[in-house]
C-alpha positions as a Markdown table, in Angstrom:
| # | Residue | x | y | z |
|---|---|---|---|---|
| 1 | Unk | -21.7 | 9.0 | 14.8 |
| 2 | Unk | -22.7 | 5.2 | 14.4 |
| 3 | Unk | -20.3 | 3.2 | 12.1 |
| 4 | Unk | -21.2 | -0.7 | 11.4 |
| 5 | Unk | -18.5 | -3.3 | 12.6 |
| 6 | Unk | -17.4 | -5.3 | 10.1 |
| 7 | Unk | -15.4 | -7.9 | 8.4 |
| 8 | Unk | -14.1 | -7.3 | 5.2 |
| 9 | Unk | -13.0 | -10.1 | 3.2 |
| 10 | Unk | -10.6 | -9.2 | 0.2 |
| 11 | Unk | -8.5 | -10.7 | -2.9 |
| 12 | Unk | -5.1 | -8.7 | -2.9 |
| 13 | Unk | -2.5 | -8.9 | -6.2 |
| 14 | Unk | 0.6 | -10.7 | -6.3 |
| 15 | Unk | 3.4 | -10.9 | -8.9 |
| 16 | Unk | 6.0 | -12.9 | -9.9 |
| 17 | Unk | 8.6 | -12.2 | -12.4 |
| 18 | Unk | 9.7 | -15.5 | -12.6 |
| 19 | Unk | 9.0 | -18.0 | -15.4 |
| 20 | Unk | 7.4 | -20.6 | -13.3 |
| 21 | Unk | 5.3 | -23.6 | -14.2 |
| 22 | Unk | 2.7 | -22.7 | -11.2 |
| 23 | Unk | 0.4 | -19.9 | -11.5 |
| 24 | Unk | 0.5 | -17.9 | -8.0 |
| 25 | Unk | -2.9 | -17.3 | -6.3 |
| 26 | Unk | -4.1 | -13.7 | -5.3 |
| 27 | Unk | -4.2 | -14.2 | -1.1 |
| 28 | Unk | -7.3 | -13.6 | 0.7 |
| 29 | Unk | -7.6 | -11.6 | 3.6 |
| 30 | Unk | -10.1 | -10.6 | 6.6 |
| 31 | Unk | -10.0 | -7.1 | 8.3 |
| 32 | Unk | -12.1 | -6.0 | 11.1 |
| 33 | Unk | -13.1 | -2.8 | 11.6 |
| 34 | Unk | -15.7 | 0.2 | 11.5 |
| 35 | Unk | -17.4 | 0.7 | 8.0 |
| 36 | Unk | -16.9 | 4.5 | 6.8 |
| 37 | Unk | -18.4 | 3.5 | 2.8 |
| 38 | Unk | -19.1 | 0.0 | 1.4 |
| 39 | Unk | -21.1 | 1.3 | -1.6 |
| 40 | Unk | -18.4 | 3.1 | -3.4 |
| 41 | Unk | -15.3 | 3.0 | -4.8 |
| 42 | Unk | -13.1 | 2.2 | -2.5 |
| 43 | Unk | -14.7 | 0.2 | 0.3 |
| 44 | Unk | -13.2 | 2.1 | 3.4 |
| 45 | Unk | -13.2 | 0.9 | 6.9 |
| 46 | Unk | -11.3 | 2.2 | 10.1 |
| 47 | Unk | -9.9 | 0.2 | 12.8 |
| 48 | Unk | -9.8 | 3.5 | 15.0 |
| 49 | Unk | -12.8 | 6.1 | 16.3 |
| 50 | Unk | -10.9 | 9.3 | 17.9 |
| 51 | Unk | -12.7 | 10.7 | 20.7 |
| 52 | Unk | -14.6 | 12.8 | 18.8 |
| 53 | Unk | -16.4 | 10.4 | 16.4 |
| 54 | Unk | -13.7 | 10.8 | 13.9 |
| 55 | Unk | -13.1 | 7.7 | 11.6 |
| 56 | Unk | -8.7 | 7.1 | 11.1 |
| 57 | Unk | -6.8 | 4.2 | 10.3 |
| 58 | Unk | -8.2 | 3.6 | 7.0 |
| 59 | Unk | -8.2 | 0.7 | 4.6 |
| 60 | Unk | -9.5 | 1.1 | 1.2 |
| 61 | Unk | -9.6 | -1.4 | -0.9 |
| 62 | Unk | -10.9 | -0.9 | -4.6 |
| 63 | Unk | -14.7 | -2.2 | -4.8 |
| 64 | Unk | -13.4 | -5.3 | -7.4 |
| 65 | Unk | -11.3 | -6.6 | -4.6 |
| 66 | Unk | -13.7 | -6.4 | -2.0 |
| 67 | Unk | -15.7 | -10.5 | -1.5 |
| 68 | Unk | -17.7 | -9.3 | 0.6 |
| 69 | Unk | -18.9 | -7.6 | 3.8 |
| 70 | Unk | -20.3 | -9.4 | 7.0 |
| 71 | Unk | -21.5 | -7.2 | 9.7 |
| 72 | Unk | -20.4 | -7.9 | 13.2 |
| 73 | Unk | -22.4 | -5.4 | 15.4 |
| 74 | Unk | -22.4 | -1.6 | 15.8 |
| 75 | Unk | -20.6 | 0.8 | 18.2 |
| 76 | Unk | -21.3 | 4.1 | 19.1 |
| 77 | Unk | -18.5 | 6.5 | 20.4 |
| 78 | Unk | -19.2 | 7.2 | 24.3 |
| 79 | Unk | -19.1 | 11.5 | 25.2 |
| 80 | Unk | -15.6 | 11.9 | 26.8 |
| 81 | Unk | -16.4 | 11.9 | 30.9 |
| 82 | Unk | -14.1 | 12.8 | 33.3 |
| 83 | Unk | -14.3 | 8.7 | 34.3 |
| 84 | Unk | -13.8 | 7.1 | 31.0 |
| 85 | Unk | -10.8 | 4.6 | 31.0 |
């Protein structure tokens, strides 16, 4: 199975309980990896493919928190051979 390579830029939430004068800013982050759904709710990607084709390692993040989506290429998942390293 083909999966786009992607980086996924995302807002996360912070809190702080404290009464402080500065407001904290939500941090901004960049993950790489395959894309499993990017139309839907959550935006999944994996940053493994088992042998088999199998997405794992999944981060989904909630479609309102996802900036946005740049595609970096596409990978395929080689048959297992008996020389694969």
């Amino acid at each position: 199975m083909n999966f786009p390579l992607v980086v996924l830029t995302w807002e996360d939430i912070i809190h702080d309980a404290g009464w402080a004068e500065d407001i904290p800013r939500c941090p901004v982050f960049s993950s790489v990896g395959w894309l499993i759904s990017g139309d839907e709710n959550p935006v999944r990607i994996a940053n493994t493919i088992a042998e088999d084709g199998t997405p794992a390692g999944i981060l989904a993040v909630p479609i309102g928190a996802a900036i946005r989506v740049i595609s970096a290429g596409s990978y395929e998942h080689p048959k297992h051979t008996e020389n694969n390293i």
